[in-house]
FIRO-244084 format. One record per residue (C-alpha): chain; x, y, z. Coordinates in nm, 2 decimals, always signed. Example, Ala and Ser with C-alpha at 12.3 -4.5 7.8 and 13.67 -1.06 7.14 Angstrom:
! residues 2
- kette, east, north, up
- A, +1.23, -0.45, +0.78
- A, +1.37, -0.11, +0.71
***
This chain:
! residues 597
- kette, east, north, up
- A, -0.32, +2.29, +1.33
- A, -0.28, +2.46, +1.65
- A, +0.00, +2.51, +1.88
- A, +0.03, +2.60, +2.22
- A, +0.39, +2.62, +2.41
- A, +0.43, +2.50, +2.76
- A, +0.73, +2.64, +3.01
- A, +0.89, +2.36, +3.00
- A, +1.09, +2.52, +3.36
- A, +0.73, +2.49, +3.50
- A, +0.70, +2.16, +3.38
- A, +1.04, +2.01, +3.52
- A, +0.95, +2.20, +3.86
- A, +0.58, +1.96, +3.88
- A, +0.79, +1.64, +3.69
- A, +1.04, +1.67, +4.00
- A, +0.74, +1.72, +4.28
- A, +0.56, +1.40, +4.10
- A, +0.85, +1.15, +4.03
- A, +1.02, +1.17, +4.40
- A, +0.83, +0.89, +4.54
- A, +0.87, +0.63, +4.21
- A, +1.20, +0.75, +4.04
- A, +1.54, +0.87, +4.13
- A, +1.59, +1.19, +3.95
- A, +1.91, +1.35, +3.81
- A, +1.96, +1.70, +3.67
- A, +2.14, +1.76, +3.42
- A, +2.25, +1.98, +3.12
- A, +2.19, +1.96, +2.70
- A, +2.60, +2.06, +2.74
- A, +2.66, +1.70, +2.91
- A, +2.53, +1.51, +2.61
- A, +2.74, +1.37, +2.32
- A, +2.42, +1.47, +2.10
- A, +2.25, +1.76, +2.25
- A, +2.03, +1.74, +1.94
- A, +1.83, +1.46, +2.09
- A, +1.78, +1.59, +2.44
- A, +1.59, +1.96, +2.34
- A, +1.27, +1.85, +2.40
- A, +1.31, +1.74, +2.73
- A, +1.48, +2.05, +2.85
- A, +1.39, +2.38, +2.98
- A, +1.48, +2.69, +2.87
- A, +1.83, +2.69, +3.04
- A, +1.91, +2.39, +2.89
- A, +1.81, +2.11, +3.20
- A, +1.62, +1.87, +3.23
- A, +1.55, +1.55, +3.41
- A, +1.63, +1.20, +3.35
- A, +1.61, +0.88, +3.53
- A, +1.93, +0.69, +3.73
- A, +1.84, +0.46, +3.69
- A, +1.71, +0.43, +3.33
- A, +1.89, +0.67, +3.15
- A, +1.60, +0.82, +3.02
- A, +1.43, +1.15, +3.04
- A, +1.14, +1.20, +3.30
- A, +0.88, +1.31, +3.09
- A, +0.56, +1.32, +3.22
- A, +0.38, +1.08, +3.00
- A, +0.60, +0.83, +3.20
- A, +0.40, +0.93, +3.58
- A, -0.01, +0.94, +3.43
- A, -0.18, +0.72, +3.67
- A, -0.18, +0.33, +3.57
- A, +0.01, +0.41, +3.28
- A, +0.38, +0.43, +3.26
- A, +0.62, +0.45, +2.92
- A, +0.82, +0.09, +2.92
- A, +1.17, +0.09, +2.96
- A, +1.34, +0.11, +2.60
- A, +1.04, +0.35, +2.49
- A, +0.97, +0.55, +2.29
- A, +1.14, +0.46, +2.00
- A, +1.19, +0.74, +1.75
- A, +1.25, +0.77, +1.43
- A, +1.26, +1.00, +1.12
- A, +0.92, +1.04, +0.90
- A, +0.59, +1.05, +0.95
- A, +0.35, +0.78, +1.02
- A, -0.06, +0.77, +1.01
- A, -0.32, +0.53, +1.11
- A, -0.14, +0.33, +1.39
- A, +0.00, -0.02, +1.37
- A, -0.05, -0.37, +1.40
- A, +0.10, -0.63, +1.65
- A, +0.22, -0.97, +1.66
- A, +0.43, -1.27, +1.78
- A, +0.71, -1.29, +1.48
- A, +0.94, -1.50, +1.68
- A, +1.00, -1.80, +1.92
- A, +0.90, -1.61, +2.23
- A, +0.61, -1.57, +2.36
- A, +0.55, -1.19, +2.37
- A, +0.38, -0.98, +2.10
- A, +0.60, -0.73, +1.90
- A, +0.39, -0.42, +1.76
- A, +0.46, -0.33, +1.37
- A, +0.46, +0.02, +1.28
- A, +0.49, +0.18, +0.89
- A, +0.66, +0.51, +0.84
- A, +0.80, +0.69, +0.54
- A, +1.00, +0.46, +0.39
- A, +0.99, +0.20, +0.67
- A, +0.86, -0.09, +0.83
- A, +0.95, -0.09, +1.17
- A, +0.90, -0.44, +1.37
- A, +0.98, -0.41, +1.78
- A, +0.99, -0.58, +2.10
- A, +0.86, -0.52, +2.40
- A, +1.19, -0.37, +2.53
- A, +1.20, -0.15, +2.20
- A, +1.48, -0.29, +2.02
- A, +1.42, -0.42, +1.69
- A, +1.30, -0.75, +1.58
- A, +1.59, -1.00, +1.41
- A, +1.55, -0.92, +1.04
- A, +1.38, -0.56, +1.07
- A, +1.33, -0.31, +0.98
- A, +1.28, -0.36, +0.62
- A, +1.32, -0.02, +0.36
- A, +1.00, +0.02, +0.12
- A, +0.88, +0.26, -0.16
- A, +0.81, +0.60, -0.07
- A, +0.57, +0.62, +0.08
- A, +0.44, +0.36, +0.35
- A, +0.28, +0.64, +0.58
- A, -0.06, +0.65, +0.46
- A, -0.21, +0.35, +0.62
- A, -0.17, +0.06, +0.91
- A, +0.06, -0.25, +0.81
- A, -0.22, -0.55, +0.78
- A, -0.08, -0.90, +0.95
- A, -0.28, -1.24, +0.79
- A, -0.18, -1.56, +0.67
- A, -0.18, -1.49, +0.29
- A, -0.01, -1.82, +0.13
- A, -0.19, -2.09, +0.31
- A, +0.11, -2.21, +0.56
- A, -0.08, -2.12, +0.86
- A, +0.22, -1.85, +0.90
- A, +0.10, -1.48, +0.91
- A, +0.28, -1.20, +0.70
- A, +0.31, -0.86, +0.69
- A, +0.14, -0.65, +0.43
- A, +0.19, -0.30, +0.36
- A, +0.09, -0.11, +0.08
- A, +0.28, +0.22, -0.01
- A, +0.19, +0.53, -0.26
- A, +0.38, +0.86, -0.41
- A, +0.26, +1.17, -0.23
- A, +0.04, +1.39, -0.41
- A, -0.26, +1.24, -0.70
- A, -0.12, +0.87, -0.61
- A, -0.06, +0.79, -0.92
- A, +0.20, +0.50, -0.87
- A, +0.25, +0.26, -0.59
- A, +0.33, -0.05, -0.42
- A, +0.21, -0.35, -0.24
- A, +0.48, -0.51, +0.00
- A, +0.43, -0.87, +0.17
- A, +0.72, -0.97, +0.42
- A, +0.74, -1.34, +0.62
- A, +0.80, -1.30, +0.97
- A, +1.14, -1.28, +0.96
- A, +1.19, -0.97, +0.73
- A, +1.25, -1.19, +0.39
- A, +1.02, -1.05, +0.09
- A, +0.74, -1.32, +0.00
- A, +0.83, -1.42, -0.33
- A, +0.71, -1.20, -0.61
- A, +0.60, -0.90, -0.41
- A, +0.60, -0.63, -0.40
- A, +0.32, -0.58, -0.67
- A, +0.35, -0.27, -0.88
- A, +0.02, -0.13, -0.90
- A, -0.19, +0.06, -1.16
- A, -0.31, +0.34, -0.94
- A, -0.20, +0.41, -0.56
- A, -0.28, +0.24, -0.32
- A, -0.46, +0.44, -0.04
- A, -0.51, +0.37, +0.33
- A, -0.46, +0.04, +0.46
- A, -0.45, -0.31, +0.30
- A, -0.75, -0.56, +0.40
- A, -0.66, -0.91, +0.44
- A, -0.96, -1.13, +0.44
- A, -0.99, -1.52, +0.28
- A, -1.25, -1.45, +0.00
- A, -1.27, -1.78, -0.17
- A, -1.23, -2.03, +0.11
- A, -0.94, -2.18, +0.02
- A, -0.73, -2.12, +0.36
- A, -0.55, -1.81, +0.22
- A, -0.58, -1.43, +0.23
- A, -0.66, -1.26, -0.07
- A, -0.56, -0.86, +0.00
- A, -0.75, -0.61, -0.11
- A, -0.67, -0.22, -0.18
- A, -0.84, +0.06, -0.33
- A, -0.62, +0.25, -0.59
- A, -0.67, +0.58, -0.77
- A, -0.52, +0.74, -1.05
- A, -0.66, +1.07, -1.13
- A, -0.92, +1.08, -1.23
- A, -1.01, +0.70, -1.20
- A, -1.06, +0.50, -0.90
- A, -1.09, +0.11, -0.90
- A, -1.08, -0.20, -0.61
- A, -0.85, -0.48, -0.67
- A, -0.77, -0.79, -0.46
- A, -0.44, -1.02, -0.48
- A, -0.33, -1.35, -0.45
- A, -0.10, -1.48, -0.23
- A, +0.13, -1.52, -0.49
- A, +0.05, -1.14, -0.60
- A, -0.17, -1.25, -0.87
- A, -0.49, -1.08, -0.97
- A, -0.78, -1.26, -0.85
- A, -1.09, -1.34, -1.08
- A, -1.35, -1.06, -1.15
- A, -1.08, -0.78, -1.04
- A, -1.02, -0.55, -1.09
- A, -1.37, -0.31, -1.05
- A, -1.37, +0.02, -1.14
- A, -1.53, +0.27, -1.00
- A, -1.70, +0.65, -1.02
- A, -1.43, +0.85, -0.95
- A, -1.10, +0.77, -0.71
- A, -1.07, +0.67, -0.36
- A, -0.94, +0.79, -0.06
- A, -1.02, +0.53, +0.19
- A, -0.99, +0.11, +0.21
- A, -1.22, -0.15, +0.17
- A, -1.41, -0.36, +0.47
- A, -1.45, -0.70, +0.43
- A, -1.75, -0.87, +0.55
- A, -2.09, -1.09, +0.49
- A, -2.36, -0.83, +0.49
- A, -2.62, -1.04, +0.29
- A, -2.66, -1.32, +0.54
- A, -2.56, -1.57, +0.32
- A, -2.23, -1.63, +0.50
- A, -2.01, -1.51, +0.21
- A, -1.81, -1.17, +0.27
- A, -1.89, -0.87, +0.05
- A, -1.61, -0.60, -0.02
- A, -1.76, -0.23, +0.06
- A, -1.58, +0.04, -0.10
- A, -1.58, +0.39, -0.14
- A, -1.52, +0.65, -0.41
- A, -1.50, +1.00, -0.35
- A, -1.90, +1.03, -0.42
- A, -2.02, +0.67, -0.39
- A, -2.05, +0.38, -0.14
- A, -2.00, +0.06, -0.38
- A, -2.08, -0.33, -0.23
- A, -1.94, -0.62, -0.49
- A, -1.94, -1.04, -0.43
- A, -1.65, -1.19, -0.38
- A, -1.66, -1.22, -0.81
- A, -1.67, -0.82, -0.84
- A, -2.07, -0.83, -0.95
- A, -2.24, -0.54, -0.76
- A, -2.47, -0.59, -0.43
- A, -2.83, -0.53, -0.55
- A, -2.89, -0.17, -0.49
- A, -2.57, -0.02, -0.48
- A, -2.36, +0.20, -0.52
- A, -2.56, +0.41, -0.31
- A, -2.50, +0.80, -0.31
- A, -2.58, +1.03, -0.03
- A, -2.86, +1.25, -0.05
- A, -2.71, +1.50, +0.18
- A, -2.45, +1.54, -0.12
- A, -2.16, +1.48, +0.09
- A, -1.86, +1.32, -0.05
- A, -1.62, +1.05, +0.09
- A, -1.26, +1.05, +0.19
- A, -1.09, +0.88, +0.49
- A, -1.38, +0.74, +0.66
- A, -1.33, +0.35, +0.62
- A, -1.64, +0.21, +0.61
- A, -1.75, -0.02, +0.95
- A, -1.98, -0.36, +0.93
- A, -2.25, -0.42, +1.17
- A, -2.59, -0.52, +1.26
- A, -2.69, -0.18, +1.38
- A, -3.09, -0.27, +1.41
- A, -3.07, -0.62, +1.54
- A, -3.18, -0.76, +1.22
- A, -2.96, -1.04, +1.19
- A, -2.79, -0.86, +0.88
- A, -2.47, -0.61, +0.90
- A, -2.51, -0.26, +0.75
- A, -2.23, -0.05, +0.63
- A, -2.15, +0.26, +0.88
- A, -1.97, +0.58, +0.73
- A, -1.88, +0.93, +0.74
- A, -1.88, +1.22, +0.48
- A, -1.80, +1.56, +0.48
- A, -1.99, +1.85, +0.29
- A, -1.79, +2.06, +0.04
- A, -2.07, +2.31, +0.07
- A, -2.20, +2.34, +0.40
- A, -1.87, +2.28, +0.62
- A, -2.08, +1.93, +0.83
- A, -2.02, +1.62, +0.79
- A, -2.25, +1.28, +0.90
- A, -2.30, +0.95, +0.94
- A, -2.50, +0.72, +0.73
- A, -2.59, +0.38, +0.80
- A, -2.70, +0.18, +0.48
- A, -2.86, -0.13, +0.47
- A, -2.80, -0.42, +0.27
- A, -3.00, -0.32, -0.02
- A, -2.84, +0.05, -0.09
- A, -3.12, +0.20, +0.15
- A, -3.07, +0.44, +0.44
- A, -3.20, +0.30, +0.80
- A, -3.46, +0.53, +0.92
- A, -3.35, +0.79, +1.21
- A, -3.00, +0.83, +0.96
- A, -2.77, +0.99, +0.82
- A, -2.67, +1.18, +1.20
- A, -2.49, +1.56, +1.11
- A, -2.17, +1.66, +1.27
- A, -2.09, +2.05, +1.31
- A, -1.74, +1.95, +1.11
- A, -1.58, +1.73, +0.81
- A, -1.59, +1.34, +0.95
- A, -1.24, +1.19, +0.82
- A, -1.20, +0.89, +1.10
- A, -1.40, +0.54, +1.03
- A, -1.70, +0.57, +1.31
- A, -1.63, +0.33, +1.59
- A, -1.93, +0.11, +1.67
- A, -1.97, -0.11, +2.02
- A, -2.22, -0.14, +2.30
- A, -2.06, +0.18, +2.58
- A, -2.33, +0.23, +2.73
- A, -2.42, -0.16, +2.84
- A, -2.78, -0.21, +2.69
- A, -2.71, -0.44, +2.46
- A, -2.78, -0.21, +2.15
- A, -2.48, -0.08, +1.93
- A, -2.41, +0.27, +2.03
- A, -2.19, +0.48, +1.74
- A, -1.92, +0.71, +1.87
- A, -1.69, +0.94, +1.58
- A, -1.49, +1.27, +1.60
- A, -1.47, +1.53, +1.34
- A, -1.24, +1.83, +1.23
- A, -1.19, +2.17, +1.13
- A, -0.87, +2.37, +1.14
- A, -0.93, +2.57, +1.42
- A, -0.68, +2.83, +1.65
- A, -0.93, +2.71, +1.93
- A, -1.08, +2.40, +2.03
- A, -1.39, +2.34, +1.78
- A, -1.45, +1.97, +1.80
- A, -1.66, +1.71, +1.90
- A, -1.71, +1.36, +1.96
- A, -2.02, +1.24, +1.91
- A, -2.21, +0.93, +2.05
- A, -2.55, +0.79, +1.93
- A, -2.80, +0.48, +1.98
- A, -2.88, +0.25, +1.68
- A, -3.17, +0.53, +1.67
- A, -2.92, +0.78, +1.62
- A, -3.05, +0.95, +1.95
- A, -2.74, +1.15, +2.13
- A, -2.58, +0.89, +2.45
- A, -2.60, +1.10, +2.74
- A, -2.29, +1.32, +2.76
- A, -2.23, +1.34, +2.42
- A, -2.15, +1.54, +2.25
- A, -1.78, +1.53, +2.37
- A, -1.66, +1.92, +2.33
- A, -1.54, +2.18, +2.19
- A, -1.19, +1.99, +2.16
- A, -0.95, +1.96, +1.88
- A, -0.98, +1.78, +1.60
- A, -1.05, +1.39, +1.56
- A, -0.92, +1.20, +1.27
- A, -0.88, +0.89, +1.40
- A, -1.06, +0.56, +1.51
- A, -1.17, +0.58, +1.82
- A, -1.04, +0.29, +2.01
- A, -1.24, +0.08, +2.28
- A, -1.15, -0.11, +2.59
- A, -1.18, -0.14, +2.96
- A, -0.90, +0.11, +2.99
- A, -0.95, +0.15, +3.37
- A, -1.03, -0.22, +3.50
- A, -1.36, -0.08, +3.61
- A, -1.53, -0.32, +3.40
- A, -1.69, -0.02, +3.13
- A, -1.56, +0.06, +2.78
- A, -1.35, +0.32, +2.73
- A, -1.28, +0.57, +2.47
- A, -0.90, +0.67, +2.32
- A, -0.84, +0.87, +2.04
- A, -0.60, +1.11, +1.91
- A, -0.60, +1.48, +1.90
- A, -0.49, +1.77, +1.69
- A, -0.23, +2.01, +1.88
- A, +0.10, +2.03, +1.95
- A, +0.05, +2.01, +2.33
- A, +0.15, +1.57, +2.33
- A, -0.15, +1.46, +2.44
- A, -0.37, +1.14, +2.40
- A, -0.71, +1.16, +2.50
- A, -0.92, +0.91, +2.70
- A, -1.28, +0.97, +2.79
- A, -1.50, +0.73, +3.02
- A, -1.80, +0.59, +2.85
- A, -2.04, +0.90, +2.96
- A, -1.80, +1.11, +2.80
- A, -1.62, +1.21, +3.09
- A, -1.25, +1.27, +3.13
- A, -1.04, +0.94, +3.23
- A, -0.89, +0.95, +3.56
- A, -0.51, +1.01, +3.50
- A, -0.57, +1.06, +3.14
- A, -0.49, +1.25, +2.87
- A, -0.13, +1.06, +2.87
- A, +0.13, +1.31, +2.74
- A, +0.34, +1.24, +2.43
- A, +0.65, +1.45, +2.22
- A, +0.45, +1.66, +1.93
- A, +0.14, +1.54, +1.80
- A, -0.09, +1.26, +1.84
- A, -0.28, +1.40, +1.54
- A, -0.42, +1.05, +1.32
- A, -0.24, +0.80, +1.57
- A, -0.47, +0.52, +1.61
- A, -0.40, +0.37, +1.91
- A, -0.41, +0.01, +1.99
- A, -0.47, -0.20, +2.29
- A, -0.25, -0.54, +2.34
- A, -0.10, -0.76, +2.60
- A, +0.24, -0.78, +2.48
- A, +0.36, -1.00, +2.77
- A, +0.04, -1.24, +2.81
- A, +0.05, -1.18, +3.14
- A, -0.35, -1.08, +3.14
- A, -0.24, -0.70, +3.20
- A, -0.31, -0.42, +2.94
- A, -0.04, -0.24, +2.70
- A, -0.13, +0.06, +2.54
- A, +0.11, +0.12, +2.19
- A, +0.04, +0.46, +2.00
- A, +0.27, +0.72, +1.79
- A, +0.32, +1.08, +1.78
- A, +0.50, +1.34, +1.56
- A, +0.73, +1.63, +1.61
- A, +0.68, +1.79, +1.26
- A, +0.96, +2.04, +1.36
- A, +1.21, +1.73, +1.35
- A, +1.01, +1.51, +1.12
- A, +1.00, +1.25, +1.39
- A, +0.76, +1.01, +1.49
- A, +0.76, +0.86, +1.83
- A, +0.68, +0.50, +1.91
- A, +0.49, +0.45, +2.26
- A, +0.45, +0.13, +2.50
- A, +0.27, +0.14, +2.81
- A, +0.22, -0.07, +3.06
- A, -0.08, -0.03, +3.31
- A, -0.20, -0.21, +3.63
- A, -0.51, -0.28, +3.46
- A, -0.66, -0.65, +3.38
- A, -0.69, -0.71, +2.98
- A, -1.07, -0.77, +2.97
- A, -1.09, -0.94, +2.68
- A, -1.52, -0.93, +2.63
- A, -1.46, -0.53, +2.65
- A, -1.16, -0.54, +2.38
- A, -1.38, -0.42, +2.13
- A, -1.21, -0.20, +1.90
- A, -0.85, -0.26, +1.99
- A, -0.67, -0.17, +1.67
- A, -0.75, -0.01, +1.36
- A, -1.08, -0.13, +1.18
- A, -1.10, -0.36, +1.44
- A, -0.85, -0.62, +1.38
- A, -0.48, -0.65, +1.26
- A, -0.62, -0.75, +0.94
- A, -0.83, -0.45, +0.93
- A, -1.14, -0.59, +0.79
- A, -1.38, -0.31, +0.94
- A, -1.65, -0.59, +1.11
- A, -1.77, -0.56, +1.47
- A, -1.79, -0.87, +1.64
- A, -1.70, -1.14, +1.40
- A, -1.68, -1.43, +1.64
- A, -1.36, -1.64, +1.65
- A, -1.21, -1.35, +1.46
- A, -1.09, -1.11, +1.66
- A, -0.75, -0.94, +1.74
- A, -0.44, -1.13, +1.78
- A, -0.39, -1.35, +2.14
- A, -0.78, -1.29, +2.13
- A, -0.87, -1.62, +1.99
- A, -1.04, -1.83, +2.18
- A, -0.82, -2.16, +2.29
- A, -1.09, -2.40, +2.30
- A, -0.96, -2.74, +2.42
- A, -0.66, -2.60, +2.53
- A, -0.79, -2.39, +2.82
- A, -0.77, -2.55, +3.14
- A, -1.11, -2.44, +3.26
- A, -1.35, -2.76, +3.14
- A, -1.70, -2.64, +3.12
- A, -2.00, -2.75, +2.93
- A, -2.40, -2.66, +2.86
- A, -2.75, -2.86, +2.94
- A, -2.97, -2.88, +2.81
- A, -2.81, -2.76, +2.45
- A, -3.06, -2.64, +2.22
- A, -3.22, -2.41, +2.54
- A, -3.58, -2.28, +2.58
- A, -3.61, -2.06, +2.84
- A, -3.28, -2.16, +3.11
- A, -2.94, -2.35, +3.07
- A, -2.72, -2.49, +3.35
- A, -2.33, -2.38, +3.34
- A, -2.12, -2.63, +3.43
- A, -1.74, -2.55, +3.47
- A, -1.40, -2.72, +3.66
- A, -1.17, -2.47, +3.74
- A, -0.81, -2.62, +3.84
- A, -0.71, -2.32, +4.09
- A, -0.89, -2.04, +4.29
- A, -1.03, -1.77, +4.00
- A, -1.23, -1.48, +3.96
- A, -1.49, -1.62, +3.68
- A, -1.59, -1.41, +3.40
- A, -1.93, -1.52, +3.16
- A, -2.04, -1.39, +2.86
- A, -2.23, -1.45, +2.59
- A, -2.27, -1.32, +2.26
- A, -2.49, -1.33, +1.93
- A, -2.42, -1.47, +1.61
- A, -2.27, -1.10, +1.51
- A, -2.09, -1.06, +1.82
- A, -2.38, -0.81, +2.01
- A, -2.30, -0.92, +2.37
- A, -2.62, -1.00, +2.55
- A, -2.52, -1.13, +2.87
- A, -2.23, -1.11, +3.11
- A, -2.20, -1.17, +3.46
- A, -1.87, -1.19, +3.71
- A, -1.84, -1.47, +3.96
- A, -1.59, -1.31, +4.22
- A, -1.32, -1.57, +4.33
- A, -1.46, -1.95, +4.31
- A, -1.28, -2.18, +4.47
- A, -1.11, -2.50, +4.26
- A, -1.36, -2.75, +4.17
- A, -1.73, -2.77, +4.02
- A, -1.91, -2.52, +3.97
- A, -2.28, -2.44, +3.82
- A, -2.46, -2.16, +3.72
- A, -2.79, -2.08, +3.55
- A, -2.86, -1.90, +3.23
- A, -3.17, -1.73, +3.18
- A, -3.25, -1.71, +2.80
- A, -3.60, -1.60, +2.81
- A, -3.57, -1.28, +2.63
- A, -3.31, -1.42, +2.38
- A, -3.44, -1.46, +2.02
- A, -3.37, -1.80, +1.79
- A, -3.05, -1.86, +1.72
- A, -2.68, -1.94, +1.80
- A, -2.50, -1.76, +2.02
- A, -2.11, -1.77, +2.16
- A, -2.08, -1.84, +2.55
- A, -1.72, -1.72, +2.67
- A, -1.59, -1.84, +3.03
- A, -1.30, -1.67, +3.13
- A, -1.11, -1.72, +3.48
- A, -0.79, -1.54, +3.49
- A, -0.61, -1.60, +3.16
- A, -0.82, -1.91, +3.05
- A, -1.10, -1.89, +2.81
- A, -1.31, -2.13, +2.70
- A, -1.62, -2.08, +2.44
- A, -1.93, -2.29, +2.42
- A, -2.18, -2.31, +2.15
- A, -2.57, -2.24, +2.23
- A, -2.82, -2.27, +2.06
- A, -3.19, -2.11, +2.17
- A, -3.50, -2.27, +2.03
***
C-alpha cells in the first residue's frame, strides 16, 4: 500500500488562499488544545493549523472541493477499522435519513448532524468490519432492522449474526452463533413470500464452505444449509435469474460460482467453474440482463493465482459463458463489477477496478459494452488500486452517470471520474488516511431533493476510521441513482434495476404524489399520450423503464406551468412487454404501468 507525504505548511498556505471568501479562518497551535492528540493531522510541521470560527472545526480541504462540502458535526471518528461502506435509513420520528456504519466491534447509527442516534451505538463480536450492515424488514411488522453479521480474524472459523430494531434493542433470539464465519455482508431478501426477510450469509470453516439463510426468528430455514466446494470469501446475491419470478441465491466458493432455488436444489448447470482457472474471493456476484434477453445473468470477477490478471465472467442462466466473455484485467479483481447504462444507449455497460500492491500507480478501471468491447476512455489509468464497488449517480447535476470509488494510498483521496472516464470537476474529494475499500453511498439525508455523499476512511497509524457527510448543490436524480450503496441496495441483494425495489426514500409513492398523471391508450402499439396535473410550476422529468429496470426512454420537460399537461410516447422500437413509466417534477414521483403489444 503506498504512501506519499504532503507538506502539510504548503497545504495550510493554499487551505488559507481557498477558504477566505466562504470561511472565517483562525490560526492556531496543537499547544492550545486540551488533547493535542486529536489535532496532528491537521497541523503543519510547526504545530498550526487552521480551523473554522465559526465551527470549531479544522479547515481541511475536503471541506472547499467544488459542490461538496464536509457537514457540520463531520467526520465522525472513531477507533477500528471498517470495510465495504454502510447503509442508511430513517430509525426515528423525523424525517431525515441516518447512515449506519459497522466497525470493529461496533455498530455506529448517526444523524445528519453527526451525533448518535437514541439507543446507539450498540457493541458486537469481534469482528463487524468485514462487511456493510444490511437494513430490511425481517419479522413481518413492516419495521426494518439492522443486520450485521460479524467473524474472528484470520480462517473465520467462528462468528456471529446480529439483528437490532430501530431503536438499538436486540431482536429477540439473535444474535445467531454460527457454524463457520460469516464473510462479507448479510443479504436480506423475502425468499418464501411470506412478508418477511429471510438473511442469508456465506460461512467458511477451513476447509469447508457452505450458504445458509435465517429466519426472522434466527431459525434455519428449510433446505439450508448447502454446502459447498471449498470456503467462501464473498456474499450471496439474491435474485430471479430463471424468469420464473422466484429469486435464486448465487454464491461463490473460492473455485466455483454455485445458483440454488429458494429450497437449496441446484440451478440446472451449475456450479459453473472458470475455464480461465481463476479463483473467487471478494467479488460479490451482480444480477442482470446483460444481453437483453429478458433473463438476468450473474456478473463476477476472479483473480489468477498463476498469471497475476484477473476477469470478468458473465454466466448465463444455465452455467454457460455469454459469448464475447470472460473480459481480462492486467491485475487481481476483488470489488463486485458495477453494471448500469453510462454511456446512454440503452445497453448495460460493465465498469470494475482491480489491484496489485504497487510503490506506483498500476491500476485501472475498466469499462465495457454487453459485448465486452472497451467504452471509449476506458481504460481508466494507471491509478491505485480498486477494491471497491464502484458507485453510480448524477454526481454533477449534468444529467450523466457518474463514477465514485475508492482508492489505495495514504494521500485521503476519493476518486470521481465522469462517464468517459474523465476526472470530475472539483473531484477527487480529500479525506484523513485512506479511502482504501470504502464504498461510498449516495443519499438525500434531508429529503430536500439535494444529493449527500457519506463515505469512510482510515488512518492505520491511529487505527481510526473517519465517517464523512457531504452536502452538494446538486439535484438527487433519482432515474440516474443507479448504484447508490453497496450491491445496489441497503439490503444488498446484488440486482440491477429491480423495479419498486430500489434504495431507501427511492420508492416510488404512487397515490401519494401530488403529480396525477395517467396513460392512453394502455396496452400501446406504436404511440401513447401522457397525461399529467401538476399542482405548482415544475421542471418535469420522464422515464421509462423495462421489466428489469434497462431505462429505455427519458426526456426532460423544462419548467411546465401548473395545470394539464400531455405528451406523446413513441414506442415503436420497444419490444412486448411491461415496462415502468416514472414522472418526476421536483420531489414528486409518480409511476405508471405500460404495457406494449
Amino acid at each position: 500500500m503506498k504512501k506519499i507525504t504532503t507538506s502539510l505548511s504548503l497545504m495550510v498556505f493554499f487551505l488559507l488562499v481557498a477558504v477566505v471568501a466562504v470561511s472565517q479562518p483562525e490560526v492556531r497551535h496543537l499547544d492550545e488544545m486540551p488533547d493535542p492528540g486529536n489535532w496532528e493531522m491537521f497541523a503543519d510541521v510547526e504545530g498550526y493549523f487552521l480551523v473554522d470560527k465559526i465551527s470549531g472545526y479544522p479547515m481541511n480541504h475536503s471541506m472547499i472541493t467544488r459542490n461538496y462540502t464536509v457537514m457540520e458535526g463531520w467526520p465522525v471518528s472513531n477507533s477500528g477499522s471498517s470495510s465495504r461502506g454502510g447503509v442508511f435509513g430513517n430509525l426515528d420520528e423525523d424525517d431525515d435519513l441516518e447512515v449506519i456504519y459497522a466497525l470493529s466491534t461496533k455498530v455506529f447509527a448517526l444523524n445528519k448532524d453527526g451525533s448518535a442516534v437514541d439507543g446507539w451505538p450498540k457493541n458486537v463480536a469481534s469482528s463487524a468490519e468485514y462487511g456493510s450492515p444490511a437494513y430490511g424488514d425481517i419479522d413481518g411488522d413492516g419495521v426494518e432492522e439492522i443486520v450485521v453479521a460479524c467473524r474472528a480474524p484470520g480462517t473465520g472459523n467462528t462468528g456471529q449474526v446480529y439483528a437490532f430494531h430501530k431503536d438499538g434493542t436486540a431482536v429477540e433470539n439473535f444474535p445467531i452463533y454460527c457454524d463457520g464465519g460469516p464473510t462479507n455482508s448479510p443479504v436480506l431478501a423475502d425468499l418464501d413470500d411470506d412478508g418477511a426477510m429471510e438473511i442469508m450469509v456465506e460461512l467458511r470453516k477451513w476447509p469447508d464452505g457452505k450458504v445458509i439463510v435465517y429466519k426472522g426468528d434466527a431459525s434455519t430455514m428449510e433446505g439450508w444449509p448447502q454446502v459447498l466446494d471449498y470456503i467462501p470469501a464473498s456474499s450471496v446475491a439474491v435474485g430471479d435469474i430463471t424468469g420464473d419470478d422466484i429469486p435464486e441465491i448465487v454464491a461463490e466458493s473460492y473455485y466455483k460460482v454455485w445458483a440454488f432455488s429458494v429450497n437449496g436444489v441446484p440451478v440446472e448447470g451449475f456450479p459453473y467453474t472458470p475455464a480461465t482457472g481463476g479463483v473467487f474471493s471478494y467479488s460479490n456476484p451482480v444480477l442482470a440482463d446483460i444481453d437483453g434477453d429478458g433473463f438476468r445473468e450473474i456478473v463476477v470477477g476472479d483473480h489468477s493465482l498463476s498469471g497475476g490478471n484477473g476477469a470478468v465472467h458473465v454466466i448465463k442462466n444455465n452455467g454457460t459463458i455469454l459469448p464475447g466473455w470472460p473480459r481480462n484485467t492486467s491485475s487481481w479483481i476483488y470489488a463486485p463489477v458495477a453494471v448500469a447504462d453510462i454511456d446512454g444507449d440503452s445497453n448495460l455497460d460493465l465498469m470494475v477496478g482491480d489491484q496489485v500492491l504497487s510503490a506506483v500507480p498500476a491500476d485501472y478501471v475498466y469499462g465495457w459494452d454487453k459485448e465486452g468491447n472497451n467504452l471509449p476512455g476506458f481504460p481508466i489509468g494507471p491509478i491505485d488500486a480498486i477494491n471497491a464497488q464502484i458507485i453510480v449517480a448524477d454526481m454533477d447535476g449534468d444529467g450523466l452517470p457518474e463514477l465514485v470509488f475508492d482508492d489505495n494510498t495514504g494521500n485521503g483521496i476519493l476518486r470521481g471520474y465522469n462517464h468517459d472516464g474523465t476526472v470530475m470537476d472539483g473531484w477527487p474529494l480529500s479525506v484523513v488516511g485512506s479511502s482504501f475499500y470504502t464504498n461510498a453511498m449516495v443519499l438525500d439525508i434531508e429529503g430536500d431533493g439535494t444529493l449527500n455523499l457519506s463515505a469512510t476512511s482510515y488512518d492505520s497509524g491511529s487505527d481510526i476510521t473517519y465517517k464523512y457527510l457531504w452536502e452538494s448543490s446538486v439535484a438527487m436524480n433519482h432515474d440516474l441513482d443507479v448504484l447508490p450503496v453497496y450491491m445496489y441496495n441497503v439490503r444488498h441483494t446484488g440486482v440491477y434495476g429491480e423495479i419498486n425495489n430500489p434504495a431507501v426514500q427511492v420508492n416510488d409513492p404512487g397515490p401519494a404524489s401530488s403529480v396525477k398523471a395517467f396513460l392512453h391508450p394502455n396496452p400501446v402499439s406504436d404511440f401513447a399520450n401522457i397525461f399529467f396535473i401538476l399542482e405548482k410550476s415544475s421542471t418535469v422529468s420522464i422515464s421509462v423503464f423495462t421489466e428489469n429496470g434497462l431505462a429505455v426512454h427519458r426526456e426532460i420537460l423544462q419548467k411546465q406551468d401548473p395545470g394539464n399537461h400531455q405528451i406523446m410516447l413513441n414506442t415503436v422500437h420497444f419490444a412486448k412487454g411491461l415496462y415502468l413509466v416514472r414522472i418526476s417534477a421536483g420531489e414528486e414521483l409518480v409511476s405508471l404501468k405500460l404495457i406494449k403489444k
